[in-house]
N, C-alpha and C positions, 0 to 999 in steps of 0.2 A: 477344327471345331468338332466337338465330339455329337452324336446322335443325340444326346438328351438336351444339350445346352440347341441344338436345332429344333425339335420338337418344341420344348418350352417357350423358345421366341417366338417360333412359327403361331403357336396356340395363342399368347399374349397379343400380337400383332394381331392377330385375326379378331379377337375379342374387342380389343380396342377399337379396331378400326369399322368393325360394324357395330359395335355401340355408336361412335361418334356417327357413320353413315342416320341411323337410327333416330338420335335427337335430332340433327339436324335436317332433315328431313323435313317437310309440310304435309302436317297430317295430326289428325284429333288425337288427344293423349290417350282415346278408347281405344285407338288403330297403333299408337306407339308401344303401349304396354303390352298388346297382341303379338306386337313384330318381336320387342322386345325378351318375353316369353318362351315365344319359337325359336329365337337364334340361340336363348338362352340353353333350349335342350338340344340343339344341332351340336352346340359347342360342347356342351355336357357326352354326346354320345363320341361327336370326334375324339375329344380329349379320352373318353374309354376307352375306344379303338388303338391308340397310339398307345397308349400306357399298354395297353395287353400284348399290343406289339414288339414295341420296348420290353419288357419283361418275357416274354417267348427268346428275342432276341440274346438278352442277358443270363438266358437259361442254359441256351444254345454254347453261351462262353462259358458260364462256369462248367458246364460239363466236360467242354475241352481241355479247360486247366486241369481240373482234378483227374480226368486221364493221363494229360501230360505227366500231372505229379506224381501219380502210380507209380507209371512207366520211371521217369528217373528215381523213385526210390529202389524200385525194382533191379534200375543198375546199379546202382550206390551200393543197394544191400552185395549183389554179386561181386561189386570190387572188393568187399569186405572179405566177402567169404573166400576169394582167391587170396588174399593177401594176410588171412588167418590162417590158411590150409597150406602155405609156401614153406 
């Protein structure tokens, strides 16, 4: 399972499940809309958190691919030039 499709569930499942904690709950809709609200921006800053994570993360790999890719064009070009210069 890759890191995103983890995160994503992870966030969803969390959403969900303290919404429904939420309605169903006993408590005036002044104190539900309140609760509601607040998880509303817990979730809002977690989900920032993770994205910014995720994206540091995904930065981290493309910079290793395009190194890697340097590097083997870097050979390629050299077998060329050995195998022009023969």
């Amino acid at each position: 399972m890759s890191v995103g499709k983890f995160v994503a569930g992870f966030l969803v499942g969390g959403a969900v499940g303290g919404i429904l904690g939420i309605l169903l709950a006993p408590q005036s809709g002044e104190e539900t809309r309140g609760l509601i609200s607040e998880k509303s921006q817990e979730l809002y800053n977690d989900t920032e958190e993770s994205l910014k994570e995720l994206q540091c993360k995904a930065n981290t790999v493309i910079d290793d691919i395009q190194q890697k890719g340097d590097e083997l064009l870097a050979k390629i070009q050299d077998v060329i030039k050995e195998k022009t210069c023969s």
